[in-house]
Biopython code that builds the backbone (N, CA, C, O; Angstrom):
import numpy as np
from Bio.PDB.StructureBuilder import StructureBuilder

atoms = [
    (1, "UNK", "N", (122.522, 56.986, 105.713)),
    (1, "UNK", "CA", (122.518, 58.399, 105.426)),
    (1, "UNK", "C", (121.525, 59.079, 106.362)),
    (1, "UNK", "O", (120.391, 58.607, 106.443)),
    (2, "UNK", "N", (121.840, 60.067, 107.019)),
    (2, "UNK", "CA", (121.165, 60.762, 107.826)),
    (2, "UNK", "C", (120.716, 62.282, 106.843)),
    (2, "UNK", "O", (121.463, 62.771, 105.996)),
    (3, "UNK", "N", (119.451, 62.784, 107.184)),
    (3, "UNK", "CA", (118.807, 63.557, 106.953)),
    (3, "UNK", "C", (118.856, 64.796, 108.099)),
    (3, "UNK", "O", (118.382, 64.733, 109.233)),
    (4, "UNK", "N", (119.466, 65.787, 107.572)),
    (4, "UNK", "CA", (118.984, 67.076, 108.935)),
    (4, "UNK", "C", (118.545, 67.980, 108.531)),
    (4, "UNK", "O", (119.015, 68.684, 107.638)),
    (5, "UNK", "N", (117.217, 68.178, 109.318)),
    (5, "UNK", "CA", (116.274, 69.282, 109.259)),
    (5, "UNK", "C", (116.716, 70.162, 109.576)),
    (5, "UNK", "O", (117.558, 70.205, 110.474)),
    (6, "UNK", "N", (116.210, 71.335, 108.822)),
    (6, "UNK", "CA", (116.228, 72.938, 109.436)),
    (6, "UNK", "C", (115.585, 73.508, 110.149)),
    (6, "UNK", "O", (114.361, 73.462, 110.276)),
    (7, "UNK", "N", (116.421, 74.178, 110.757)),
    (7, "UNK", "CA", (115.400, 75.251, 111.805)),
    (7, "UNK", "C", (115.018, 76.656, 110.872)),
    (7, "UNK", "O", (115.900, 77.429, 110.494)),
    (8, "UNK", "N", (114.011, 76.792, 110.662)),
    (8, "UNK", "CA", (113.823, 78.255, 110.401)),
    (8, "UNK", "C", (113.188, 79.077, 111.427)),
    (8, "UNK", "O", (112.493, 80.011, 111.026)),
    (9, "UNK", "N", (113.313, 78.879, 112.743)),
    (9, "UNK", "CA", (112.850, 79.347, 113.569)),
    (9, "UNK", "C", (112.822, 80.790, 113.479)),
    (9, "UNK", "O", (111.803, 81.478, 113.411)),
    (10, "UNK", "N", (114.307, 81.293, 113.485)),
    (10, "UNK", "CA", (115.037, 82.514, 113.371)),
    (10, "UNK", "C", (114.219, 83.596, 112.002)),
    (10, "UNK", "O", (113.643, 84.676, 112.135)),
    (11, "UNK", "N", (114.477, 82.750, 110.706)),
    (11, "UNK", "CA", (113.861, 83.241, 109.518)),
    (11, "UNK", "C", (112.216, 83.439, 109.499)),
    (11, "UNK", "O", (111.755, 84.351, 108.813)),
    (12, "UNK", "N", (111.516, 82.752, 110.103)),
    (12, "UNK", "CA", (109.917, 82.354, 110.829)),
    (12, "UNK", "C", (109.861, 84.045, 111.926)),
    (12, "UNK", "O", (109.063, 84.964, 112.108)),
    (13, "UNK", "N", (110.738, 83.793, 112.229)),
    (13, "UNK", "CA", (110.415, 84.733, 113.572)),
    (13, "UNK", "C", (110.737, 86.104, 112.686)),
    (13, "UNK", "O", (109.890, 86.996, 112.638)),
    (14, "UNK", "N", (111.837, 86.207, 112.081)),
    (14, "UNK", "CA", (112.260, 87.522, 111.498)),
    (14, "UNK", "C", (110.740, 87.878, 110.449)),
    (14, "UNK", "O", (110.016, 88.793, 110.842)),
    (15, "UNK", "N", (110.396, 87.211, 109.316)),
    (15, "UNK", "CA", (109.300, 87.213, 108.870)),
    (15, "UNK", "C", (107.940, 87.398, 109.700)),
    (15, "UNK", "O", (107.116, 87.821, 108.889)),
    (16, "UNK", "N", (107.500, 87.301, 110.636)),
    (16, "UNK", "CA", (106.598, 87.851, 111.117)),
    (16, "UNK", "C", (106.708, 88.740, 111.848)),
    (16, "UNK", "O", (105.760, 89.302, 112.397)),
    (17, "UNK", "N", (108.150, 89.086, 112.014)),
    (17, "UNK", "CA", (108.206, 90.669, 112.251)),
    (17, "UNK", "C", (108.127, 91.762, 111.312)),
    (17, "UNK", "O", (107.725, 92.870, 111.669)),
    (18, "UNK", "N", (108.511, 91.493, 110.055)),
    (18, "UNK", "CA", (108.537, 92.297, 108.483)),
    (18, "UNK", "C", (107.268, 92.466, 108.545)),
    (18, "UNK", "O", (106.735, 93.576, 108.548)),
    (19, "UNK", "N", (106.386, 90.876, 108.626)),
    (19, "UNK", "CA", (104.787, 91.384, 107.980)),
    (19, "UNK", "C", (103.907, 92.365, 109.046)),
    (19, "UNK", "O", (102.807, 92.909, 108.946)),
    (20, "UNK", "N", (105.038, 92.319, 110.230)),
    (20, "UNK", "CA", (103.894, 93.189, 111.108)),
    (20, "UNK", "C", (104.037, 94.331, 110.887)),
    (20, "UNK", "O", (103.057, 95.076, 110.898)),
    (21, "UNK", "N", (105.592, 94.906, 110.562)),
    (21, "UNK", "CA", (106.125, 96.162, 110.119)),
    (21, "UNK", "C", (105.003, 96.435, 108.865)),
    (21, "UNK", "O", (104.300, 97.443, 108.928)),
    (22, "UNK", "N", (104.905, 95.742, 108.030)),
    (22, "UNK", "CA", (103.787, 96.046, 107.084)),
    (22, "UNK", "C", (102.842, 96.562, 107.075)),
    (22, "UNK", "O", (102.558, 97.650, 106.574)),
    (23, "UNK", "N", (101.697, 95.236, 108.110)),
    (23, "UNK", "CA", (100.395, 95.570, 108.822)),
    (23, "UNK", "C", (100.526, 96.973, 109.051)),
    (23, "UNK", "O", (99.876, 97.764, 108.368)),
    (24, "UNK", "N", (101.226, 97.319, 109.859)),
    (24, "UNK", "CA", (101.204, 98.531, 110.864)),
    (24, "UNK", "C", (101.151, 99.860, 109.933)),
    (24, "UNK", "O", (100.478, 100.821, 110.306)),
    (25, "UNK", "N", (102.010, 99.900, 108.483)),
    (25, "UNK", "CA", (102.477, 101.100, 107.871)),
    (25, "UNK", "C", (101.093, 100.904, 106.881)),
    (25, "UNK", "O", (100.651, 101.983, 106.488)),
    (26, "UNK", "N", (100.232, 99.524, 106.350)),
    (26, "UNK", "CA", (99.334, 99.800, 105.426)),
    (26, "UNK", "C", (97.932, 100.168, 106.431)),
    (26, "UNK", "O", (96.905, 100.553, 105.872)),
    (27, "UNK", "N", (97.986, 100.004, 108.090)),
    (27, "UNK", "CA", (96.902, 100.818, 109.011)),
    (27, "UNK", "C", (97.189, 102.271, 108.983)),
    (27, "UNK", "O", (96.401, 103.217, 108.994)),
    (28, "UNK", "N", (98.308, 102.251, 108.950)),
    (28, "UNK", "CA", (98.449, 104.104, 109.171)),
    (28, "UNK", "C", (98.516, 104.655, 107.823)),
    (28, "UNK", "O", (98.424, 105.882, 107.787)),
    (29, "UNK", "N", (98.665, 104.008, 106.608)),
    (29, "UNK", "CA", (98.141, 104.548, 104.895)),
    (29, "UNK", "C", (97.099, 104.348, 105.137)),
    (29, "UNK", "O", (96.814, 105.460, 105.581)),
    (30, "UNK", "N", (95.693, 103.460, 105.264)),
    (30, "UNK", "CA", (94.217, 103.278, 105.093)),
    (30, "UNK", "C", (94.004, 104.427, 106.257)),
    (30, "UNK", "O", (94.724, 105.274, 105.730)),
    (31, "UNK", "N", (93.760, 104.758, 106.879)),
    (31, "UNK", "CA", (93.653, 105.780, 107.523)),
    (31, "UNK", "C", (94.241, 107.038, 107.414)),
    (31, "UNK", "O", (93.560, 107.760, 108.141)),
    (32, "UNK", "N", (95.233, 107.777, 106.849)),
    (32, "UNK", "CA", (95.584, 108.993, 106.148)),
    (32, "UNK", "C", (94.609, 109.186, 105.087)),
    (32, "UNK", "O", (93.777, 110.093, 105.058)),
    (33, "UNK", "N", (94.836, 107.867, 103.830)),
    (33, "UNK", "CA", (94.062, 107.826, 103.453)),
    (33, "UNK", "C", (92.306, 107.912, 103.441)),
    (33, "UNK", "O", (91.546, 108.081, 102.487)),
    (34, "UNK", "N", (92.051, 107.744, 104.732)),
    (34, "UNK", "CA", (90.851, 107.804, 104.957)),
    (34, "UNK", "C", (90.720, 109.523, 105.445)),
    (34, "UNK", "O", (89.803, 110.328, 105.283)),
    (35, "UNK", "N", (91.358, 109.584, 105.756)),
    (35, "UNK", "CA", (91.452, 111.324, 105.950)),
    (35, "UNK", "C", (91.472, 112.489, 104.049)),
    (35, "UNK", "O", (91.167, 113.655, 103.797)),
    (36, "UNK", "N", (91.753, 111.862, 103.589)),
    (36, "UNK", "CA", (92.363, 112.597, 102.469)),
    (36, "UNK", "C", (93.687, 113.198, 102.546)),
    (36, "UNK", "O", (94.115, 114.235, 102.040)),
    (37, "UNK", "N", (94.188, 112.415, 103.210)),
    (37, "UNK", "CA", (96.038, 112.992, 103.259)),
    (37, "UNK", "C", (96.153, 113.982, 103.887)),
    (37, "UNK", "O", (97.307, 114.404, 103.970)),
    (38, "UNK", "N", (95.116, 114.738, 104.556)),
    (38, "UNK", "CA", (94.974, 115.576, 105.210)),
    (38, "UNK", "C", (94.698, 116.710, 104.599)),
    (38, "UNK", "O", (94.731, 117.850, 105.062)),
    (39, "UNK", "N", (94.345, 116.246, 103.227)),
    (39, "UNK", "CA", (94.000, 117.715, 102.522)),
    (39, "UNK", "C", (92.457, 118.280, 102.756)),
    (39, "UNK", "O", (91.386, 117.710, 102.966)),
    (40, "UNK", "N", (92.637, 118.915, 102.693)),
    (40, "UNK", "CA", (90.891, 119.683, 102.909)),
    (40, "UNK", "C", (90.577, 120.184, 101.137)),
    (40, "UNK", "O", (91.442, 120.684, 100.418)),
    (41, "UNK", "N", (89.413, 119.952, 100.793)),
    (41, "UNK", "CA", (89.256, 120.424, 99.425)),
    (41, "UNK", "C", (89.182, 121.595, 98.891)),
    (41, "UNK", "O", (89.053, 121.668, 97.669)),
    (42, "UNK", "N", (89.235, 122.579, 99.555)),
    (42, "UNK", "CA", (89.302, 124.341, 99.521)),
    (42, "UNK", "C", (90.807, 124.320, 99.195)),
    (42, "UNK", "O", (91.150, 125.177, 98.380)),
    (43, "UNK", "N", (91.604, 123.654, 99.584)),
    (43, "UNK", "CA", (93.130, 124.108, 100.017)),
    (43, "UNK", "C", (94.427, 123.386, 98.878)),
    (43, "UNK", "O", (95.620, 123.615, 98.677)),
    (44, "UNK", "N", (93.093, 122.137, 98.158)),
    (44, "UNK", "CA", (94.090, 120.997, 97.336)),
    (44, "UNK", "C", (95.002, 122.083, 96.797)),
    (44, "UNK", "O", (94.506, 123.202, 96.928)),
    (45, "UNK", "N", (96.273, 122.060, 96.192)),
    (45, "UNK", "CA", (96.882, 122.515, 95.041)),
    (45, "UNK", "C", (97.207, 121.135, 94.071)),
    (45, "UNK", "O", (96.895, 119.959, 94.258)),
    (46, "UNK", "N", (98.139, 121.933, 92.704)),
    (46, "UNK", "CA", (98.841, 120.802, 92.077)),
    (46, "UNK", "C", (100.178, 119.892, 92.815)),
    (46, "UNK", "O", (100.565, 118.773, 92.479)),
    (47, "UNK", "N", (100.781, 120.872, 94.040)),
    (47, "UNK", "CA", (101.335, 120.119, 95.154)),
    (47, "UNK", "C", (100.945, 118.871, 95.734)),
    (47, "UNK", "O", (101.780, 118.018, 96.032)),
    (48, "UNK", "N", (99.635, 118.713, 95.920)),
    (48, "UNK", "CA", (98.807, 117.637, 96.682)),
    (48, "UNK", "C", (98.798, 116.911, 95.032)),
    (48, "UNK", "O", (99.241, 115.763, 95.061)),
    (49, "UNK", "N", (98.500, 117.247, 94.046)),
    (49, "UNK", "CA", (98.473, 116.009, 93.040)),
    (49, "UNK", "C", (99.616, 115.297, 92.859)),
    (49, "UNK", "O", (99.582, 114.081, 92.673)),
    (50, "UNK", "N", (101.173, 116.266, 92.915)),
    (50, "UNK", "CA", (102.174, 115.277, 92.729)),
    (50, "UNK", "C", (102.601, 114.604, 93.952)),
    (50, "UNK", "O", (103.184, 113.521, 93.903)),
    (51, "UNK", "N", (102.254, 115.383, 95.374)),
    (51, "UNK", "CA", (102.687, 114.094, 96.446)),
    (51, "UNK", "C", (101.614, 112.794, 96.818)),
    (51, "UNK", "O", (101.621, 112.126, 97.852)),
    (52, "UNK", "N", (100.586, 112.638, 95.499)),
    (52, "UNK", "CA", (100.139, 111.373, 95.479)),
    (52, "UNK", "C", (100.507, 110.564, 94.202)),
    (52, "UNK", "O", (100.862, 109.387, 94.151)),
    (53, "UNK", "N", (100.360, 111.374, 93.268)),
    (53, "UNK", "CA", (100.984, 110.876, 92.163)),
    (53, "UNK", "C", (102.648, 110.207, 93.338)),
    (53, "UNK", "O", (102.812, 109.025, 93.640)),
    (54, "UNK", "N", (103.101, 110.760, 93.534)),
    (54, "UNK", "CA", (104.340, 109.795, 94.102)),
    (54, "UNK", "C", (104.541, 108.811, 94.776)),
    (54, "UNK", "O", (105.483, 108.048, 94.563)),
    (55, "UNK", "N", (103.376, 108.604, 96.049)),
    (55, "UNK", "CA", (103.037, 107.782, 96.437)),
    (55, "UNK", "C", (102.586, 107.016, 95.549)),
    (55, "UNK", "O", (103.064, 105.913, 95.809)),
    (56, "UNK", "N", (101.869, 106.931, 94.541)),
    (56, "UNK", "CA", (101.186, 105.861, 94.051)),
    (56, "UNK", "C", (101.955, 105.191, 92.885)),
    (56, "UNK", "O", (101.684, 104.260, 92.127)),
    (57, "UNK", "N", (102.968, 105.978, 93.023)),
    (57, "UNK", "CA", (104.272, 105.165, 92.010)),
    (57, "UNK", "C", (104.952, 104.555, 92.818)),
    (57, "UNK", "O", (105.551, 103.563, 92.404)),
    (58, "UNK", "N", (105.066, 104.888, 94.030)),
    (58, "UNK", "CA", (106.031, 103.905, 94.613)),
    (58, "UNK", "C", (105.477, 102.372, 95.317)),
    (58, "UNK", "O", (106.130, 101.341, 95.477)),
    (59, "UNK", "N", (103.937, 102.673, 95.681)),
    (59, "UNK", "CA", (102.808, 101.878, 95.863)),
    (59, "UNK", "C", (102.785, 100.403, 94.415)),
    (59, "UNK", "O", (102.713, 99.175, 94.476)),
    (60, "UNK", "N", (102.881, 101.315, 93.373)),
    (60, "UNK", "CA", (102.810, 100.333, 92.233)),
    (60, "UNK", "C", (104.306, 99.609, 92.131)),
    (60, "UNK", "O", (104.281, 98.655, 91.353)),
    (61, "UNK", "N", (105.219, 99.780, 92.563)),
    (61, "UNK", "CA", (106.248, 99.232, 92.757)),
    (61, "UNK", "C", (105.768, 98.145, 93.430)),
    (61, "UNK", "O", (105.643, 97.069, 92.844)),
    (62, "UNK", "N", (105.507, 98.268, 94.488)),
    (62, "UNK", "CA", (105.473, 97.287, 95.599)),
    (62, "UNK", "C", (104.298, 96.302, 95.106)),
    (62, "UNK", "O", (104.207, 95.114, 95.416)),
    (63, "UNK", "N", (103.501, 96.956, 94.358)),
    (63, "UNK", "CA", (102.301, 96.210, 94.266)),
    (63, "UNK", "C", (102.736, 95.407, 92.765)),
    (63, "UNK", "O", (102.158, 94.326, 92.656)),
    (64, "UNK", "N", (103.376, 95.650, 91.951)),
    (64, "UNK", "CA", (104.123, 95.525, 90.490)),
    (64, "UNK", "C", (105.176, 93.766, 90.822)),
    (64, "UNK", "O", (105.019, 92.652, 90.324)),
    (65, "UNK", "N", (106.022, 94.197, 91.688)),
    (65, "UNK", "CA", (106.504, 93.208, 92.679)),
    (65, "UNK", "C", (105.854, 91.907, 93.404)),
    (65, "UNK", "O", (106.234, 90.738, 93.333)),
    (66, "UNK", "N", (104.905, 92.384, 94.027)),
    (66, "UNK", "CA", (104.406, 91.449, 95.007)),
    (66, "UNK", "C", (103.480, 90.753, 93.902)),
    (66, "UNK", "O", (103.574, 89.533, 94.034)),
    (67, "UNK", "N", (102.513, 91.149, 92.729)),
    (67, "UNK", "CA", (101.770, 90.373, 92.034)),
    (67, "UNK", "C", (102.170, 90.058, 90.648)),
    (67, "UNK", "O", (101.321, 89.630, 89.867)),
    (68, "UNK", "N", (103.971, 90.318, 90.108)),
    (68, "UNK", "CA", (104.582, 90.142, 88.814)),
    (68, "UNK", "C", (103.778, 90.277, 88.056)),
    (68, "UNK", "O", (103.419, 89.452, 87.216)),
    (69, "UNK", "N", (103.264, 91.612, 88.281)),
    (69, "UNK", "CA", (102.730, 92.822, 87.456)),
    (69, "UNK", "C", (104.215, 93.862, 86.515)),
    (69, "UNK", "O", (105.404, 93.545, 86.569)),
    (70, "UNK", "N", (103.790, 94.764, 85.941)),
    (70, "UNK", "CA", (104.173, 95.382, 85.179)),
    (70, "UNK", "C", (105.786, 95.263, 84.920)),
    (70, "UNK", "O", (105.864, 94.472, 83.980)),
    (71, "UNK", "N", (106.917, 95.599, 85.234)),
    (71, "UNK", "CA", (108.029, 95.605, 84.807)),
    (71, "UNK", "C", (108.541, 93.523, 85.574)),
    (71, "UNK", "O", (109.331, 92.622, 85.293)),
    (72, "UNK", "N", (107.760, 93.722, 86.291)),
    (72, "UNK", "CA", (108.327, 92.245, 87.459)),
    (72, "UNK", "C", (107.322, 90.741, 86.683)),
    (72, "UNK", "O", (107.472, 89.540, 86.911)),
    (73, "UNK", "N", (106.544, 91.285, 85.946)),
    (73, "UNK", "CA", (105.313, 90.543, 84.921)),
    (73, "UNK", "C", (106.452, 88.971, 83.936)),
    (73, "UNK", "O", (107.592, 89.177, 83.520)),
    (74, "UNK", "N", (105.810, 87.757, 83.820)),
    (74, "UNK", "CA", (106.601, 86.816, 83.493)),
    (74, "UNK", "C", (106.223, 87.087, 82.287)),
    (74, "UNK", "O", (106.677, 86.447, 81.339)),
]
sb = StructureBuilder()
sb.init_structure("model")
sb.init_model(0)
sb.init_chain("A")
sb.init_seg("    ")
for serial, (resi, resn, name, xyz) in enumerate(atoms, 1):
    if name == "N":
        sb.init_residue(resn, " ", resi, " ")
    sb.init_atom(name, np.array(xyz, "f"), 0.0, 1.0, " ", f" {name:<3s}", serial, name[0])
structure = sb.get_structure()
């Protein structure tokens, strides 16, 4: 009986292209973020509360997901 290995070369390679796509979008959030979204504090409205409130729901998705936290939770 012969045994044949896989290549995941392809799947290897595709995956460290995803995580770089990642890297790249959570450098340019830590840095907006580091800005304050660009809000200036004279100017916040309740506008600026719900376009973070939204972000940070969709953030908890990902983060809900990745650590089978809240709805994704065993």
């Amino acid at each position: 009986m012969t045994r044949r290995t896989t290549d995941n070369s392809e799947a290897l390679s595709a995956f460290i292209g995803k995580k770089a796509e990642i890297d790249a979008m959570l450098v340019r959030l830590t840095a907006l973020s580091d800005e304050h979204f660009n809000a200036h504090p004279d100017e916040v409205t309740w506008g600026h509360v719900g376009t973070l409130e939204h972000y940070a729901s969709l953030l908890e998705r990902i983060t809900d997901s990745a650590f089978g936290e809240g709805e994704h939770a065993n």
